[in-house]
C-alpha atoms as an extended CHARMM CRD file, in Angstrom:
* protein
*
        81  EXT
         1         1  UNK       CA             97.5870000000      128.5680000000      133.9320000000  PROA      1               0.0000000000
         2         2  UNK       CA             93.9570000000      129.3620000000      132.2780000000  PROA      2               0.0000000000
         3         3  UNK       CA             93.5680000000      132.4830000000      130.5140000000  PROA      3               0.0000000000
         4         4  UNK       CA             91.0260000000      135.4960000000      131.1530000000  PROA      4               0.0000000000
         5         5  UNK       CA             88.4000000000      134.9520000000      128.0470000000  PROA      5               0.0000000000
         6         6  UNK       CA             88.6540000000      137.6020000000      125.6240000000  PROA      6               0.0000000000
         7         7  UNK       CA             84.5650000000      138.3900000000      126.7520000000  PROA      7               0.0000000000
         8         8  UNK       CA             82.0770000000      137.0000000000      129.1640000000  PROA      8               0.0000000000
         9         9  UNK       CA             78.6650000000      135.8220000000      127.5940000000  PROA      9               0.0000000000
        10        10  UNK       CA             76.3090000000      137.1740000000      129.7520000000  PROA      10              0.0000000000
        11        11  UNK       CA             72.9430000000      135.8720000000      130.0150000000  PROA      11              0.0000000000
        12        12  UNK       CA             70.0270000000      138.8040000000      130.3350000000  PROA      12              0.0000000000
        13        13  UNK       CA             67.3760000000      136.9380000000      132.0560000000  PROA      13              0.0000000000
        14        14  UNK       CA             69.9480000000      135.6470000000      134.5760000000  PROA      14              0.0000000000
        15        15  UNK       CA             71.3830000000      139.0220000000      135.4050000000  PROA      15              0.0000000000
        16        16  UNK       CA             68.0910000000      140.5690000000      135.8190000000  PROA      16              0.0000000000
        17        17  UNK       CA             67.3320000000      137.6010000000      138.4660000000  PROA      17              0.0000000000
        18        18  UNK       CA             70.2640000000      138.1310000000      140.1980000000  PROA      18              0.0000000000
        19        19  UNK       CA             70.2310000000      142.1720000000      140.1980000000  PROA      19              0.0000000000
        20        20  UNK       CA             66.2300000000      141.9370000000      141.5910000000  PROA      20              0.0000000000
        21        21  UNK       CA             66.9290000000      139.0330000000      144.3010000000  PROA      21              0.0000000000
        22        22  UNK       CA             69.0570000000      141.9600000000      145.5200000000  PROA      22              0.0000000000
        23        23  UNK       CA             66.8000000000      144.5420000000      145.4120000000  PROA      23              0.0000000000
        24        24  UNK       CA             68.6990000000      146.4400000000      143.1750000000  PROA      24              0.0000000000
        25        25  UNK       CA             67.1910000000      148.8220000000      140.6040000000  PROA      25              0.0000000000
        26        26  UNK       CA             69.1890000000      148.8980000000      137.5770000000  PROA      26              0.0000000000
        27        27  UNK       CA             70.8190000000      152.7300000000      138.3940000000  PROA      27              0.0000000000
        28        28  UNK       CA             71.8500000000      151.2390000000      141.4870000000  PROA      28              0.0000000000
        29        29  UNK       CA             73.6490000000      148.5020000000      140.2880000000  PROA      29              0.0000000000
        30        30  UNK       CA             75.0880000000      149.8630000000      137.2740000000  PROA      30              0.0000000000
        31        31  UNK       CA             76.4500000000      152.5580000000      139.8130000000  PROA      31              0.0000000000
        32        32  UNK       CA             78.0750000000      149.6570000000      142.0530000000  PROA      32              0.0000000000
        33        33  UNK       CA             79.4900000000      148.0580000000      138.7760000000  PROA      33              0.0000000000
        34        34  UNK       CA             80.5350000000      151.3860000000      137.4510000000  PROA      34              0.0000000000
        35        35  UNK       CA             79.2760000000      150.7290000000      134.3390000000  PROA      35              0.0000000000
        36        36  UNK       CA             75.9530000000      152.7560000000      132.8390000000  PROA      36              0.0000000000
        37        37  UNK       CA             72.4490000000      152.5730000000      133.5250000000  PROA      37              0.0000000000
        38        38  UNK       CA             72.1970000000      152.1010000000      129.5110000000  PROA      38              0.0000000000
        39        39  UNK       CA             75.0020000000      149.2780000000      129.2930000000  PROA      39              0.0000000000
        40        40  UNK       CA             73.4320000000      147.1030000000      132.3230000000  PROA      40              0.0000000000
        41        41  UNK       CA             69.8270000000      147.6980000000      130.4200000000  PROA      41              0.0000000000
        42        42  UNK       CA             71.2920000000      146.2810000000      127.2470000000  PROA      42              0.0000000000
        43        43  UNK       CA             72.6770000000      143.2690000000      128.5490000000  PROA      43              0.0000000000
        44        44  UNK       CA             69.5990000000      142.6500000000      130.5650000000  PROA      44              0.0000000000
        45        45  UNK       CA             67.8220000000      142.5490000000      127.3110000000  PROA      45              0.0000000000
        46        46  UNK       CA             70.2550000000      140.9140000000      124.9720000000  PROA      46              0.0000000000
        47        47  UNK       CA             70.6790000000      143.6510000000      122.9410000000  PROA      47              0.0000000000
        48        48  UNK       CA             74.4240000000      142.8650000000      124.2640000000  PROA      48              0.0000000000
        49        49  UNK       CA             75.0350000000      139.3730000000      125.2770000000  PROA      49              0.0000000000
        50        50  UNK       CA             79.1120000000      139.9220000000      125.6070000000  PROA      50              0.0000000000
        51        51  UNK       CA             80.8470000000      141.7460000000      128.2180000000  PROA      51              0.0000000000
        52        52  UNK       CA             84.8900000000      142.5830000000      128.5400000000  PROA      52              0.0000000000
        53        53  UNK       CA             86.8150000000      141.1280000000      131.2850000000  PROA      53              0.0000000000
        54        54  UNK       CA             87.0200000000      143.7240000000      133.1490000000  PROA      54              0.0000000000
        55        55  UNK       CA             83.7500000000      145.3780000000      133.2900000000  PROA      55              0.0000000000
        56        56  UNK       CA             81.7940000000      141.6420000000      133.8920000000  PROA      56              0.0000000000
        57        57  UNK       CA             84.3590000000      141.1120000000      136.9310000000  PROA      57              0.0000000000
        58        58  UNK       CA             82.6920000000      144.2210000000      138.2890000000  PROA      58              0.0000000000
        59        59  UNK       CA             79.5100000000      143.5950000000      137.5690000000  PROA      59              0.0000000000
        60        60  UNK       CA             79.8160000000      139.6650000000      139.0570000000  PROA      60              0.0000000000
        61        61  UNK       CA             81.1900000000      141.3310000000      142.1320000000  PROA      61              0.0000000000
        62        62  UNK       CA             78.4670000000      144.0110000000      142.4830000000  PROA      62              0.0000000000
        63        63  UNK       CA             76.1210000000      141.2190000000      142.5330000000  PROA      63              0.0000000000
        64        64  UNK       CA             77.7140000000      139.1890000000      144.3380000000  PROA      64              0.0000000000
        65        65  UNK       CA             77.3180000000      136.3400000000      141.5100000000  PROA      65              0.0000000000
        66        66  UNK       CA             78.7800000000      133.4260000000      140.6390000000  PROA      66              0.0000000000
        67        67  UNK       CA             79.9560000000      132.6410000000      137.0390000000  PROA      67              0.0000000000
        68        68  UNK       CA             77.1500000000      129.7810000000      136.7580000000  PROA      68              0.0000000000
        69        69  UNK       CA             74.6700000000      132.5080000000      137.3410000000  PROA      69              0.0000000000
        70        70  UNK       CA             75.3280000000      134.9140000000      134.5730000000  PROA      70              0.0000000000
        71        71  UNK       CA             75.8780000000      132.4600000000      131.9690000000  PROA      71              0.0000000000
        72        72  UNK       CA             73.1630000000      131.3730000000      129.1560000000  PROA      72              0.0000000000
        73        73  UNK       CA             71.9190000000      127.8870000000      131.1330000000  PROA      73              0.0000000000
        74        74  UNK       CA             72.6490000000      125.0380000000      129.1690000000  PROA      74              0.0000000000
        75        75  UNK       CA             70.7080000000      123.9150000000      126.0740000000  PROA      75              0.0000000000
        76        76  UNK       CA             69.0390000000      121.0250000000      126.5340000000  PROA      76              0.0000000000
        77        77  UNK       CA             69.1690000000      118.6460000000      123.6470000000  PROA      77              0.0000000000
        78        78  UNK       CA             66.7360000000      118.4620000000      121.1780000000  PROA      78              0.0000000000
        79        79  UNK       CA             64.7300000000      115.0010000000      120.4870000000  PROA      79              0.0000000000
        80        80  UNK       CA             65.2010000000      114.0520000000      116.7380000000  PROA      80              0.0000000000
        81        81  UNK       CA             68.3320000000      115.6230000000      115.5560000000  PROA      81              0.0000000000
């Protein structure tokens, strides 16, 4: 059975895509998420990259997201190292 990660990483960039190819503002999603205008700011700009189960399940389901689409994409690796 997998386990519920202790947090979420949360990708700011990505969120902020998803939230405006809604048409969201950030009030009105932080309202649908139940979380705070503030909180949803902060993780748009990585001030906060880490989210709690519970609170990123509501947020993923306010914006109708997928998993793949929060998340940091993955790095691509570097030539020379």
């Amino acid at each position: 059975m997998a386990r519920t990660p202790a947090t979420y990483l949360v990708h700011g960039p990505s969120l902020r895509k998803q939230r405006k190819s809604l048409g969201l503002t950030v009030q009105q999603a932080a309202a649908r998420a139940g979380i705070s205008r503030s909180y949803l700011q902060r993780l748009e700009t990585g001030t906060r990259e880490r989210m709690g189960p519970p609170r990123y399940i509501r947020l993923r389901t306010a914006l109708n997201a997928t998993d793949d689409q929060l998340s940091p994409p993955p790095e691509e690796p570097q030539e020379g190292r």
